[in-house]
N, CA, C and O atoms as CSV, one atom per row, in Angstrom:
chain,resi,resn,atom,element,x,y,z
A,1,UNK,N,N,19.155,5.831,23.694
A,1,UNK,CA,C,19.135,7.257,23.414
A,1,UNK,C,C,19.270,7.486,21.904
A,1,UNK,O,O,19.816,6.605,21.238
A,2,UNK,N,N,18.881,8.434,21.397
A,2,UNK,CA,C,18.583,8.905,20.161
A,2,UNK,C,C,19.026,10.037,19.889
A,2,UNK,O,O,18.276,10.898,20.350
A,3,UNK,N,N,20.063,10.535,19.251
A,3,UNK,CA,C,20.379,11.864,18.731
A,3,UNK,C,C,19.985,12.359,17.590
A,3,UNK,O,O,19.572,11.422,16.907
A,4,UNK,N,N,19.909,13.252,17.087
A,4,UNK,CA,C,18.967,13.887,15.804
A,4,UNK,C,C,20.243,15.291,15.076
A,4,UNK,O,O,20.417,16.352,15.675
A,5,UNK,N,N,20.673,15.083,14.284
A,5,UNK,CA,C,21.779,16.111,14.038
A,5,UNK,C,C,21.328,16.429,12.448
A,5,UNK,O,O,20.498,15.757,11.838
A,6,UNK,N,N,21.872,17.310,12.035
A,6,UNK,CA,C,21.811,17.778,10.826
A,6,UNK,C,C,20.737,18.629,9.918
A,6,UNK,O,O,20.779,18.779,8.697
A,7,UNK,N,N,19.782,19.136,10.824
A,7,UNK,CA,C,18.598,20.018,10.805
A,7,UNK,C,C,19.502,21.373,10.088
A,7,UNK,O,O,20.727,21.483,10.052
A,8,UNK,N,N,18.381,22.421,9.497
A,8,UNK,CA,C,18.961,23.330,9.225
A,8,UNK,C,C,17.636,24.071,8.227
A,8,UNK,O,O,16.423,23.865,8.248
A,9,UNK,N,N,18.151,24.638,7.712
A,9,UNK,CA,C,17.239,26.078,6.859
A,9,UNK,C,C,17.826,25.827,5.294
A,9,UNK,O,O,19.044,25.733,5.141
A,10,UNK,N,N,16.942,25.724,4.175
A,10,UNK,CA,C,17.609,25.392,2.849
A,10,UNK,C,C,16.267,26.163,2.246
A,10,UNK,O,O,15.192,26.440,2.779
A,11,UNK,N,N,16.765,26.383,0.959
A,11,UNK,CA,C,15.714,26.727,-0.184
A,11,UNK,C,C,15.141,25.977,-0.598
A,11,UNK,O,O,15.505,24.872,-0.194
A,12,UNK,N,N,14.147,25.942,-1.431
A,12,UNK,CA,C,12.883,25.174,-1.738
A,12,UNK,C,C,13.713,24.331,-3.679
A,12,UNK,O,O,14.480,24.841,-4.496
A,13,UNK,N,N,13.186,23.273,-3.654
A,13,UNK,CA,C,14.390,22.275,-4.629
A,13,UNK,C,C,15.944,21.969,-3.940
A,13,UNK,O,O,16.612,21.091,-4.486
A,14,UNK,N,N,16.443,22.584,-2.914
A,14,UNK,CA,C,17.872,21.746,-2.500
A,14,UNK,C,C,17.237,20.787,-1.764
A,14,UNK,O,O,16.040,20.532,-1.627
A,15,UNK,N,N,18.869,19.976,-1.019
A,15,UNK,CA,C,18.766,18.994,-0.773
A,15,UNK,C,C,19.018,19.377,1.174
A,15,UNK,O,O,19.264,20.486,1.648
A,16,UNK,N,N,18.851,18.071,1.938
A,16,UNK,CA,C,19.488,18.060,3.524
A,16,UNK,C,C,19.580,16.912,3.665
A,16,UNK,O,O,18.935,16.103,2.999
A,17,UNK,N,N,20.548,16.561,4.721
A,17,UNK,CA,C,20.421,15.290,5.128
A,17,UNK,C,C,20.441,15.761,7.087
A,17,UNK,O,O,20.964,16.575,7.849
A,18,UNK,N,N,19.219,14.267,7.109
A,18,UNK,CA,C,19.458,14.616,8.793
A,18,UNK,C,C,19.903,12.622,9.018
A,18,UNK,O,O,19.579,11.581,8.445
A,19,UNK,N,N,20.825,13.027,10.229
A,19,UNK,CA,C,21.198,11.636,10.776
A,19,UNK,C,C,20.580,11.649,12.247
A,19,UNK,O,O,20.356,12.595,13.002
A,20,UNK,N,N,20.358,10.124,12.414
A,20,UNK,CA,C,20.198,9.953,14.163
A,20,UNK,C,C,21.119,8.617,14.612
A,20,UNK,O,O,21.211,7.461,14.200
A,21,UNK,N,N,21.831,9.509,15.817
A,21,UNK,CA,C,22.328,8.361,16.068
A,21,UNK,C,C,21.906,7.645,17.753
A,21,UNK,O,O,21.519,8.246,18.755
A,22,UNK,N,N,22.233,5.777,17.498
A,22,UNK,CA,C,21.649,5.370,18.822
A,22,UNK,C,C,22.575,4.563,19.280
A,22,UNK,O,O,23.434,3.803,18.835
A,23,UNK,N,N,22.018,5.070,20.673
A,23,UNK,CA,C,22.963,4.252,21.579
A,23,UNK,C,C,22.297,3.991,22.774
A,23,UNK,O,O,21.455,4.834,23.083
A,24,UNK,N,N,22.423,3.214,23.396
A,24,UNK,CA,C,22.143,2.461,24.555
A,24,UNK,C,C,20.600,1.078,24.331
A,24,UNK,O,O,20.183,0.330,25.215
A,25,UNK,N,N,20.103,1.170,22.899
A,25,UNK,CA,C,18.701,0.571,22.463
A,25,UNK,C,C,19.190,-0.755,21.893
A,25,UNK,O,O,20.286,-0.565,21.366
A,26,UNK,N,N,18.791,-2.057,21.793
A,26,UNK,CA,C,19.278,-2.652,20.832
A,26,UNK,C,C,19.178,-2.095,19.217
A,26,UNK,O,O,18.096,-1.619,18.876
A,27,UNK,N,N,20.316,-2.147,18.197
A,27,UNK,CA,C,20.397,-1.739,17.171
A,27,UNK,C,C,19.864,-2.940,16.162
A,27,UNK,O,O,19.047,-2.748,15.261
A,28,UNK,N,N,20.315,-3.878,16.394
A,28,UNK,CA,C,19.871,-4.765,15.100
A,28,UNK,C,C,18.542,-5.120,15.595
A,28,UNK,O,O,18.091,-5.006,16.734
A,29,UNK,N,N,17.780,-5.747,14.107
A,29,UNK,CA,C,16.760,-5.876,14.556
A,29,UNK,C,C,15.540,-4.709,15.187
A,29,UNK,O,O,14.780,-4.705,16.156
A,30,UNK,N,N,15.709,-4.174,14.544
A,30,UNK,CA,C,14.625,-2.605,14.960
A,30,UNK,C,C,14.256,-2.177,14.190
A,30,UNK,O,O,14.930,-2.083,13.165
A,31,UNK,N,N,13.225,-1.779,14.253
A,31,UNK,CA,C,12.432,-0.884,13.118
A,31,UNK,C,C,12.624,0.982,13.723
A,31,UNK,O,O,12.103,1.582,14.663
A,32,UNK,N,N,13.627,1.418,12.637
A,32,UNK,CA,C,13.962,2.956,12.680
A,32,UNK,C,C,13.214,3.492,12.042
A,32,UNK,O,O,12.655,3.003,11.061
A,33,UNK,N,N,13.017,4.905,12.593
A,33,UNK,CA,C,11.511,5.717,11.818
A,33,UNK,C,C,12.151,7.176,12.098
A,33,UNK,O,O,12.727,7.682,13.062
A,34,UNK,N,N,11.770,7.630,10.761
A,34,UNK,CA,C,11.661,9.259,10.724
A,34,UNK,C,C,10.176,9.902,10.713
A,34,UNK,O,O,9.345,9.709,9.826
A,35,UNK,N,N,10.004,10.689,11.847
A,35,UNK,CA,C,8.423,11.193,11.901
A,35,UNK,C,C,8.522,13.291,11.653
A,35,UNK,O,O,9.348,13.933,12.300
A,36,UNK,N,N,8.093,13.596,11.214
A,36,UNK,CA,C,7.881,15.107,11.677
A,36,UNK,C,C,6.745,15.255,12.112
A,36,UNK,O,O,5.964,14.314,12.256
A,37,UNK,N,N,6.379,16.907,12.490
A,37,UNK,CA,C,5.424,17.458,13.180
A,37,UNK,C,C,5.522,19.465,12.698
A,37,UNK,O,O,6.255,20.267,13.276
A,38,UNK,N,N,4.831,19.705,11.860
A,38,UNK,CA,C,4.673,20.627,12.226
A,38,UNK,C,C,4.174,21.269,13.218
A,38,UNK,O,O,4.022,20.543,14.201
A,39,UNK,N,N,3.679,22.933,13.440
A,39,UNK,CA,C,3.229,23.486,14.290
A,39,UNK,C,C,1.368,23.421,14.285
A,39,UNK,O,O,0.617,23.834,13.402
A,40,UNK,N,N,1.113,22.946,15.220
A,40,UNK,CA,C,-0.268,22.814,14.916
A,40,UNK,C,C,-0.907,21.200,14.320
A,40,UNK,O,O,-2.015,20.664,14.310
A,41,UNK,N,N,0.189,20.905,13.956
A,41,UNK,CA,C,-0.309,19.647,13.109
A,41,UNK,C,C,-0.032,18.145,13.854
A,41,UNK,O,O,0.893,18.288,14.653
A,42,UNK,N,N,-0.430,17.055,13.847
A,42,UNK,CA,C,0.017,16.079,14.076
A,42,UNK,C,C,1.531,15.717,13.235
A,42,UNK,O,O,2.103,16.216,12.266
A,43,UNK,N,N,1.850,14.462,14.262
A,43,UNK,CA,C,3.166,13.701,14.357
A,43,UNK,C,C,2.988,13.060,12.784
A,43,UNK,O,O,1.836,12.675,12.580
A,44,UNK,N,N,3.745,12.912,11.857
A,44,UNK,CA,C,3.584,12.036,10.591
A,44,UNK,C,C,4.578,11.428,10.138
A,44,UNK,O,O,5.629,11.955,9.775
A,45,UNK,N,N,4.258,10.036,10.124
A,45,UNK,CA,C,5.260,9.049,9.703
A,45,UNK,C,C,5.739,9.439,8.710
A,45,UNK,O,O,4.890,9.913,7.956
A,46,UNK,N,N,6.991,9.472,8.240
A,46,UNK,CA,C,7.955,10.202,6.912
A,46,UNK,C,C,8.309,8.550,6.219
A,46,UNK,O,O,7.687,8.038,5.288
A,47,UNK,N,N,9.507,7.917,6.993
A,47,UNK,CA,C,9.619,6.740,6.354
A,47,UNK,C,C,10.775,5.574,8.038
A,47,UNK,O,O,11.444,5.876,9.025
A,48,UNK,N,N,10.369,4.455,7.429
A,48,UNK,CA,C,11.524,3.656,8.670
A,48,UNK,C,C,11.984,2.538,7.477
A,48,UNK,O,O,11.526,2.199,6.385
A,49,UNK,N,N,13.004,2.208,8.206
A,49,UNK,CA,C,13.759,1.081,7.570
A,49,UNK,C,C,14.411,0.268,9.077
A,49,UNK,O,O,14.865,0.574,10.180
A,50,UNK,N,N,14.018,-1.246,8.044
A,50,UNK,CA,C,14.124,-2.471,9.311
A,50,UNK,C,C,15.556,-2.457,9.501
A,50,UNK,O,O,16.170,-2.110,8.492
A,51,UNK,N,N,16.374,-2.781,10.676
A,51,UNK,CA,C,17.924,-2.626,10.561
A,51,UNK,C,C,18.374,-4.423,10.694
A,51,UNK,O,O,19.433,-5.021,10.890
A,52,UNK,N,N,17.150,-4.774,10.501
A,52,UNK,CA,C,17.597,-6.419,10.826
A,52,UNK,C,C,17.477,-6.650,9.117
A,52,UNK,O,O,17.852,-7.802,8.895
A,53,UNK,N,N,17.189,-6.140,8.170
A,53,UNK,CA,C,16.772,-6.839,6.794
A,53,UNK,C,C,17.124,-5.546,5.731
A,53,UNK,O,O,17.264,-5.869,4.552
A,54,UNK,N,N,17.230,-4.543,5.973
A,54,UNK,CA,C,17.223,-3.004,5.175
A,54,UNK,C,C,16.094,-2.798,4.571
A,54,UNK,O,O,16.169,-2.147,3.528
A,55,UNK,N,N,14.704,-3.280,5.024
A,55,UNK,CA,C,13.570,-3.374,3.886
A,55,UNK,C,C,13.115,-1.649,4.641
A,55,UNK,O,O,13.522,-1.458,5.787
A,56,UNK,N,N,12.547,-0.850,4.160
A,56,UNK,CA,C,12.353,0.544,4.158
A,56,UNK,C,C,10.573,0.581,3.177
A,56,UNK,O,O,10.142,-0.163,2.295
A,57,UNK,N,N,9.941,1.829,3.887
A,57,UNK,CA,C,8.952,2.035,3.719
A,57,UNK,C,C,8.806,3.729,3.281
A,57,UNK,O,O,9.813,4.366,3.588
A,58,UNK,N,N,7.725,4.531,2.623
A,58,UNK,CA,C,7.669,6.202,3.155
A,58,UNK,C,C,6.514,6.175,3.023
A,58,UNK,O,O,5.735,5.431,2.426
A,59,UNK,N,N,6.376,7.474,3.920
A,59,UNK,CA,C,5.225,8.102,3.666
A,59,UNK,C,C,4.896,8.513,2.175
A,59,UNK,O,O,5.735,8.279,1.305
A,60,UNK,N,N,3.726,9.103,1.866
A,60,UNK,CA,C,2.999,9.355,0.191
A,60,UNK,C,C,3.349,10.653,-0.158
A,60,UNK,O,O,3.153,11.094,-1.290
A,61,UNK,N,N,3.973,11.445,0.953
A,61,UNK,CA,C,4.179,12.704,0.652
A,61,UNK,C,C,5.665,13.058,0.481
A,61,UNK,O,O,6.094,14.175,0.190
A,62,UNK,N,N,6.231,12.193,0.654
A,62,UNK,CA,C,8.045,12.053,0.548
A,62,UNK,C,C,8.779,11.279,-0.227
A,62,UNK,O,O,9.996,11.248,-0.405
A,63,UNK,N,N,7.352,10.251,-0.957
A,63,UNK,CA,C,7.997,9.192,-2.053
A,63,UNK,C,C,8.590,9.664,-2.923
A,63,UNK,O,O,8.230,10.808,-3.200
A,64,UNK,N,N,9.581,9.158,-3.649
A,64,UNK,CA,C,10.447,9.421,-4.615
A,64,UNK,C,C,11.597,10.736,-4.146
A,64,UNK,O,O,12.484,11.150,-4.894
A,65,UNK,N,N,11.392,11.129,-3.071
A,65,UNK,CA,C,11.868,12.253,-2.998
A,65,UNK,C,C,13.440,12.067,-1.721
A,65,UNK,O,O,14.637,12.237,-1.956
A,66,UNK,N,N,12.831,11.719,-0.589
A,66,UNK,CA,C,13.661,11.254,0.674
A,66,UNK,C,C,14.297,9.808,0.365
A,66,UNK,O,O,13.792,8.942,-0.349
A,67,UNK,N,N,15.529,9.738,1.068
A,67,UNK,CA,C,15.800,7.759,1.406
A,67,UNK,C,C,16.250,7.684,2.436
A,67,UNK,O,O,17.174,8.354,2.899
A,68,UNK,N,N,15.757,7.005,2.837
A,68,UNK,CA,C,16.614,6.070,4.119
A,68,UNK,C,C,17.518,5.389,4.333
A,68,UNK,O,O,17.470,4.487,3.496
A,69,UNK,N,N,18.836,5.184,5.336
A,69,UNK,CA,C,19.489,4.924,4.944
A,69,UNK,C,C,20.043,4.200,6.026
A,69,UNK,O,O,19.153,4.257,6.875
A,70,UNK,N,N,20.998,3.543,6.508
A,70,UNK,CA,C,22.021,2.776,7.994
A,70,UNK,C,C,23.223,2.937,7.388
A,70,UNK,O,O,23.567,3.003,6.208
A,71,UNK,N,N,24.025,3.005,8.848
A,71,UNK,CA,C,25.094,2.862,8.543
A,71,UNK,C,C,25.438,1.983,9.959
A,71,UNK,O,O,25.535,2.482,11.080
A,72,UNK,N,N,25.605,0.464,9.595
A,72,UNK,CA,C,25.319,-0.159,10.880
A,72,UNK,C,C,26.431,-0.428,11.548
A,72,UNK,O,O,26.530,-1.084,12.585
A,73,UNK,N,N,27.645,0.326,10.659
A,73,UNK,CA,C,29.086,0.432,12.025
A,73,UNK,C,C,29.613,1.351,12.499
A,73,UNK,O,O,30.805,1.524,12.754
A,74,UNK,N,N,27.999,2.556,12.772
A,74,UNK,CA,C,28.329,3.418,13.625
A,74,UNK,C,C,26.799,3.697,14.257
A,74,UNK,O,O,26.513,4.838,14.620
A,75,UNK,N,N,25.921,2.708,14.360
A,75,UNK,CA,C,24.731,2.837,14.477
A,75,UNK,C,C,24.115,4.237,14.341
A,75,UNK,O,O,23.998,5.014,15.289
A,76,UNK,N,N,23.820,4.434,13.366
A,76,UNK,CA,C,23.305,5.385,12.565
A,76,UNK,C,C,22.273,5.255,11.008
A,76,UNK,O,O,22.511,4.991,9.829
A,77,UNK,N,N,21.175,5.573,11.739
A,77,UNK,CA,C,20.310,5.870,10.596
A,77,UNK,C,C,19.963,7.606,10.088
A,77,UNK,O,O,19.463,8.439,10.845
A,78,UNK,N,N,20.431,7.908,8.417
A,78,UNK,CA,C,20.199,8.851,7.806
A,78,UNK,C,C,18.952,8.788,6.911
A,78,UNK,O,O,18.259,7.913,6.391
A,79,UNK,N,N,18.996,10.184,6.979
A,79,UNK,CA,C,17.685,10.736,5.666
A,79,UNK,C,C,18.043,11.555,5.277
A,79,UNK,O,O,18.477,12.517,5.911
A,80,UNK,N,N,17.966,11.421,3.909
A,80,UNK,CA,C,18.570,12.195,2.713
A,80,UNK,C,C,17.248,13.318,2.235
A,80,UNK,O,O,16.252,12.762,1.773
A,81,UNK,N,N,17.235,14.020,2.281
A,81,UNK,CA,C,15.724,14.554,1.552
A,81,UNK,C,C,16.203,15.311,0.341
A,81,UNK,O,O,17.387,15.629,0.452
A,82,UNK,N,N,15.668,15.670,-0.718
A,82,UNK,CA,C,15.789,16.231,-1.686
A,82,UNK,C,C,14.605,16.433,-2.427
A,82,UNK,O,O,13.618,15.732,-2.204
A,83,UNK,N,N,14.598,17.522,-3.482
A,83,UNK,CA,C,13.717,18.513,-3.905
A,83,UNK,C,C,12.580,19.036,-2.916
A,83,UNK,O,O,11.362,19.139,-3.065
A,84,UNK,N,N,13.682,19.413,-1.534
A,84,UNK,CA,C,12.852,20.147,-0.427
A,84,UNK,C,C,11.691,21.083,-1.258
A,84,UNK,O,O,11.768,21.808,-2.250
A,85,UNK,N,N,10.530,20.679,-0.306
A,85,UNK,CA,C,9.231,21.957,-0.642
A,85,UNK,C,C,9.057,22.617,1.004
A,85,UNK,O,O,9.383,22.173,2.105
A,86,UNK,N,N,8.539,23.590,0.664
A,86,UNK,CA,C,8.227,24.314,1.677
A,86,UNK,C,C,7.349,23.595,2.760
A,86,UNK,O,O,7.712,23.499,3.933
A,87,UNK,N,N,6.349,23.173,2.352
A,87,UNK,CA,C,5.925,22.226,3.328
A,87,UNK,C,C,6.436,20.481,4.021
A,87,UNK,O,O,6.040,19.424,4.512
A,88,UNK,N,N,7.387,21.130,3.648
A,88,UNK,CA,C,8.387,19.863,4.428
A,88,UNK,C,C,8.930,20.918,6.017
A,88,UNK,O,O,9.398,20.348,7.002
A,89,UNK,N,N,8.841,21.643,5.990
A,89,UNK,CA,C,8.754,22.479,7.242
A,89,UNK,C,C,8.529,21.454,8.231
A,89,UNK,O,O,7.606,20.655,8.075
A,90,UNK,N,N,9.658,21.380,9.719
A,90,UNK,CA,C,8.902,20.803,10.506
A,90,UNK,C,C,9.509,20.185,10.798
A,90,UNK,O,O,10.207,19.557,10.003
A,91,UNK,N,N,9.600,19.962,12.604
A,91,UNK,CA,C,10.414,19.135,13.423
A,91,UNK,C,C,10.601,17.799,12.657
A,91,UNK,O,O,9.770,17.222,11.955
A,92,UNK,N,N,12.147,17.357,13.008
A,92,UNK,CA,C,12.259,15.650,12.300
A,92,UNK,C,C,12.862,14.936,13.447
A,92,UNK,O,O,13.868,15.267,14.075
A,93,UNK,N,N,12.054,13.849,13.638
A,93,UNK,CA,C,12.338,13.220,14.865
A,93,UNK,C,C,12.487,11.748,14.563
A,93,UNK,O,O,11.829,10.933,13.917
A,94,UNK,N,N,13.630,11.711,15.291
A,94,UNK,CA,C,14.219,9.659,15.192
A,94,UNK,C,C,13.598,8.766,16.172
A,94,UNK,O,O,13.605,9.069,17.365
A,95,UNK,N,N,12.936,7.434,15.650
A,95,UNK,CA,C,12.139,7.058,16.562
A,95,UNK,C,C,12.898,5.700,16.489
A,95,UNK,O,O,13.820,5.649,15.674
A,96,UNK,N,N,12.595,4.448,17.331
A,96,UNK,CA,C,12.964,3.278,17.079
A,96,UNK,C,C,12.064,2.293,17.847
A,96,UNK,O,O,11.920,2.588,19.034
A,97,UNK,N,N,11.565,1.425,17.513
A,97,UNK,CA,C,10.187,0.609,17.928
A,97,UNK,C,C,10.881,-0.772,17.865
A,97,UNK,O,O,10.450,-1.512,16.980
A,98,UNK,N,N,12.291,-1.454,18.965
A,98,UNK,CA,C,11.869,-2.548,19.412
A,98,UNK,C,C,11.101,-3.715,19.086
A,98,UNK,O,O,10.019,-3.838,19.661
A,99,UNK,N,N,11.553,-4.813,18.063
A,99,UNK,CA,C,10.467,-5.621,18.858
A,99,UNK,C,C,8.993,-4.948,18.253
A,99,UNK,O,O,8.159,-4.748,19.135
A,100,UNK,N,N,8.628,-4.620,17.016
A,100,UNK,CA,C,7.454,-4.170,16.263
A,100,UNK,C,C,7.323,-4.934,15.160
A,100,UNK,O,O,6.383,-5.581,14.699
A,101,UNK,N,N,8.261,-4.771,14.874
A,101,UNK,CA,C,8.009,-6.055,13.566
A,101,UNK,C,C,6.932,-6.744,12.964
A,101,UNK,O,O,7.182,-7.943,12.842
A,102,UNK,N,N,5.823,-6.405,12.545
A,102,UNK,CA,C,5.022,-7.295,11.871
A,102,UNK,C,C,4.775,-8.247,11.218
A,102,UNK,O,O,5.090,-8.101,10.037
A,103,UNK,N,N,4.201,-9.485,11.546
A,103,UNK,CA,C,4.338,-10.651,10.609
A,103,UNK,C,C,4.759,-10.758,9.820
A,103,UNK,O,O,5.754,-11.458,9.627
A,104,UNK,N,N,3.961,-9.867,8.739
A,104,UNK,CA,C,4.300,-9.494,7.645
A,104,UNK,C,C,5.690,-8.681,7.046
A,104,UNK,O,O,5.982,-8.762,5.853
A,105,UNK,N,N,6.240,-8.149,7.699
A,105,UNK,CA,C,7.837,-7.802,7.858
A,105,UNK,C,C,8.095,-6.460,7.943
A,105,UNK,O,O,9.210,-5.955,7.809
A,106,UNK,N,N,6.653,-5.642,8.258
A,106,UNK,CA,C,6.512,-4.496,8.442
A,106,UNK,C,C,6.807,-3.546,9.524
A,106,UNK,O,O,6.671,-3.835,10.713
A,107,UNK,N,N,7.214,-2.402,9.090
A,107,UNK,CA,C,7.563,-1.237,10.744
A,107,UNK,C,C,6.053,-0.292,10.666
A,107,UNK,O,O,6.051,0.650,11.459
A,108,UNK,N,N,5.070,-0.406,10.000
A,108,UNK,CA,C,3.813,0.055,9.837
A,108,UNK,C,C,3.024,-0.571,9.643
A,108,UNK,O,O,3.327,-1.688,9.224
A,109,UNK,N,N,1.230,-0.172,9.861
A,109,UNK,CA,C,-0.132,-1.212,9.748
A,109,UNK,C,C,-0.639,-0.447,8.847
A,109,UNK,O,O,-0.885,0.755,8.935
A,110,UNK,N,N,-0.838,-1.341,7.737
A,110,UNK,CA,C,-1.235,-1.083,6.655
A,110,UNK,C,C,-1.315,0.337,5.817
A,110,UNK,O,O,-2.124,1.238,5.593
A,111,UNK,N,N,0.430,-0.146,5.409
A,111,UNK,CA,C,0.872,1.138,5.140
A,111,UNK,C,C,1.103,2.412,5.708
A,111,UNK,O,O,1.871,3.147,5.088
A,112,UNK,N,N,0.649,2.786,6.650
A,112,UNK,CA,C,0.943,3.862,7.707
A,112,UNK,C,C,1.898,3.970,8.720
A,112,UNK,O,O,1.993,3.163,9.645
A,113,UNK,N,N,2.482,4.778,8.592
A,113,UNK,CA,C,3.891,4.816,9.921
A,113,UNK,C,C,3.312,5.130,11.110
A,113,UNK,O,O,2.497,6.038,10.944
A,114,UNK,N,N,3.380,4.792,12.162
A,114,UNK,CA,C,2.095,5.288,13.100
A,114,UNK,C,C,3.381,5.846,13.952
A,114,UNK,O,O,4.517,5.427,13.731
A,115,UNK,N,N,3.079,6.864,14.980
A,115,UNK,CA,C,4.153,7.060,16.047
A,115,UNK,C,C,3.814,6.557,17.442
A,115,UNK,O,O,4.442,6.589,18.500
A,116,UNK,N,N,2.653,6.096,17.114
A,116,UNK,CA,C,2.102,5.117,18.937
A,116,UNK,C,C,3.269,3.837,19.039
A,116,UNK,O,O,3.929,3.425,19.993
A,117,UNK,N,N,3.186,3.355,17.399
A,117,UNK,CA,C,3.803,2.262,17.330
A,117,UNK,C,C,5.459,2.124,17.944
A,117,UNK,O,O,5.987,1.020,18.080
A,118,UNK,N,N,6.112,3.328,18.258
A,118,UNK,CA,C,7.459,3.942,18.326
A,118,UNK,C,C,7.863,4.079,19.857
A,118,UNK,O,O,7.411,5.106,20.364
A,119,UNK,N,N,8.505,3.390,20.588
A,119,UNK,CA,C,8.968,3.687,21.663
A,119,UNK,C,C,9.476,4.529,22.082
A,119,UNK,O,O,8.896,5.312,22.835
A,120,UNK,N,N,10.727,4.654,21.741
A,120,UNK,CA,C,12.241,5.538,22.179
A,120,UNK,C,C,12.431,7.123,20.791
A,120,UNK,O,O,12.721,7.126,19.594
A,121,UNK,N,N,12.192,7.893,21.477
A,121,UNK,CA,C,12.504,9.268,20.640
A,121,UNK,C,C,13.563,9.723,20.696
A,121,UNK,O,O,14.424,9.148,21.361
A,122,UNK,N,N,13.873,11.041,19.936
A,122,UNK,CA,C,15.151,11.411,19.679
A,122,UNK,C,C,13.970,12.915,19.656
A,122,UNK,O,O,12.796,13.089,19.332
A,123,UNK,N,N,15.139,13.808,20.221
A,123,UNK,CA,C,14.332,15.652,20.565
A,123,UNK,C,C,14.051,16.248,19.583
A,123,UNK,O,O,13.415,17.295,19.706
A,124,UNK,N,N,14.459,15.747,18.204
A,124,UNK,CA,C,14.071,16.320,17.209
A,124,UNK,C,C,15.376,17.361,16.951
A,124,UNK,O,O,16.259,17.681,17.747
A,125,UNK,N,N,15.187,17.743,15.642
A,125,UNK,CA,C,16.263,18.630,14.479
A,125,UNK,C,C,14.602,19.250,13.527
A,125,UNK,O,O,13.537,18.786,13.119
A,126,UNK,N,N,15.392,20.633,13.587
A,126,UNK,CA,C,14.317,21.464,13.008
A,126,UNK,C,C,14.369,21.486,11.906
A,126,UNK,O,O,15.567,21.741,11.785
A,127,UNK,N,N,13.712,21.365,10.167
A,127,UNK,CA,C,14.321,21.780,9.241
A,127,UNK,C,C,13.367,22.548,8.562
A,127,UNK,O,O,12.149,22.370,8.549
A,128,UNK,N,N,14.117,23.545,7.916
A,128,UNK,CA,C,13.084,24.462,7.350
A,128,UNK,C,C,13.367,25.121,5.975
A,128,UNK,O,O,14.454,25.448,5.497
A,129,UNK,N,N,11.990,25.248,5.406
A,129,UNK,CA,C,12.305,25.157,3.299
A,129,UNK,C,C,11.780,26.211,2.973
A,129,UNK,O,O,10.577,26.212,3.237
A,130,UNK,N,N,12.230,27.341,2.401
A,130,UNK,CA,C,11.726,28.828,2.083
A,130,UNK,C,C,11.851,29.135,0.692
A,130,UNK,O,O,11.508,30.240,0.271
């Protein structure tokens, strides 16, 4: 199971943090993913980080901006976002993909966070930038 906490409503340049926490999935060893979705729009990989190695990836539209984060003695993965824009609008959902791992040491194919790739969801936390 996957919980999603810390959603909320901020102005455009502050900061949010959303956490998810899991329980009942194996924790180590997983590739954790933050995806949103606006209204109308497809699911989009934001960023994941491996919990077996801490190696972390983002999307092109959140670089420099979001981090990822564990906190692996309370199984909990955070995201920090900062210099919110308005189009950061949009459900944020905790994913965790099992057992994905790519040869190559990746939680994405070639460069892309995919959400097919993602098993187990979390209901999502709304956040929204005005």
């Amino acid at each position: 199971q996957l919980v999603e906490s810390g959603g909320g409503s901020v102005q455009a340049g502050r900061s949010l943090r959303v956490s998810c926490a899991a329980s009942g999935i194996t924790y180590s060893s997983n590739c954790m993913g933050w995806f949103r979705q606006a209204p109308g729009e497809e699911r989009e990989g934001v960023a994941y980080i491996y919990t077996g190695g801490q190696s972390a990836e983002y999307g092109a539209s959140v670089k420099g901006r979001f981090t990822i984060s564990l906190d692996n003695a309370k199984n909990t993965v955070s995201l920090e976002m900062n210099s919110l824009k308005p189009e950061d609008t949009a459900m944020y959902y905790c994913a965790a993909a099992p057992g994905f791992l790519t040869g190559g040491g990746y939680c994405s194919i070639r460069g892309t966070i995919r959400a097919r790739d993602y098993n187990y969801w979390g209901p999502g936390t709304q956040v929204t930038v005005s």
